[in-house]
N, C-alpha and C positions, 0 to 999 in steps of 0.2 A: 332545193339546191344544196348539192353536200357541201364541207370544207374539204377544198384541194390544198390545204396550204402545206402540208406533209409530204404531198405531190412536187409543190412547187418547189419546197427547198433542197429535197433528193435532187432533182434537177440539178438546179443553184450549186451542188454538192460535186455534181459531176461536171460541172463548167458550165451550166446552162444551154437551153433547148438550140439556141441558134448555135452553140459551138458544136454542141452534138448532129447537128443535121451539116453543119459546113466538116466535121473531120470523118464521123461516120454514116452521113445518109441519114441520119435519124429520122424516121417518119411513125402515124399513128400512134402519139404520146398519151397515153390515156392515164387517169389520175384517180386513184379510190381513195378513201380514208385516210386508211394508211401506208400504202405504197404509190410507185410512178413504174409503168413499161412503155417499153418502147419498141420497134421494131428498129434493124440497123442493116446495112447491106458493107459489103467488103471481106466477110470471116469466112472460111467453109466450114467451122465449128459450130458456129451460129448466126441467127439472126433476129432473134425477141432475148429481152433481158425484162425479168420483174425486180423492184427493189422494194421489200417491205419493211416497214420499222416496227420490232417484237415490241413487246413490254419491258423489255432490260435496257431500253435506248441503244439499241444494238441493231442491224441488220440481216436480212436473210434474201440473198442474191440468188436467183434463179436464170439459168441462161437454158434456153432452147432453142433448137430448130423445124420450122414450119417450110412445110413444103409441101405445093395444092391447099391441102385442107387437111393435113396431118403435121399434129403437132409433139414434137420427141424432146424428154428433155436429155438436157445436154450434161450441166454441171449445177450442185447445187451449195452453197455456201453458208453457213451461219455464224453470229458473233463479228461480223464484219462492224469497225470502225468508220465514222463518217470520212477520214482522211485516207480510207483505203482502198474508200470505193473505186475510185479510177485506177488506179494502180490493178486491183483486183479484173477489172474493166480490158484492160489492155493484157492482162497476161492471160486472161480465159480465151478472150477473142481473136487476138495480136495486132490490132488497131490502134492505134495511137490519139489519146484526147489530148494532149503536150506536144510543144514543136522539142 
């Protein structure tokens, strides 16, 4: 069984699984070593976002679009801050995780 706990605090980072499913749909959360994806509905930019943590304690935000069974990527980010995530989050996608 791996450690998700990299997974779970990306999460945690971005307001957490059930905020993310109640503002954007968040569904099929999957959790590796060292990142969290997710898929999201609402964007026509996208709809899977991967967030991985490099070795600099720093990020690299991946967003794409899956449609049928093809998957394009969209935008990809690096050196991202853990306080930038969501911020980052809402202007790739224009989704709102903040009231």
């Amino acid at each position: 069984m791996s450690d998700l706990t990299v997974a779970k605090t990306i999460a945690k980072q971005m307001g957490g699984t059930r905020k993310l499913s109640m503002f954007v749909g968040a569904t099929s959360f999957g959790g590796e070593e060292n990142a969290l994806s997710f898929r999201f509905k609402g964007s026509k930019k996208a709809n899977m976002v991967k967030v991985t943590l490099t070795p600099l304690d720093l990020y690299k935000v991946e967003f794409s679009k899956i449609v049928k069974y093809e998957q394009k990527e969209i935008a990809t980010f690096d050196g991202i801050y853990c306080d930038g995530l969501i911020d980052l989050f809402e202007k790739t996608t224009g989704l709102y995780l903040n009231f």
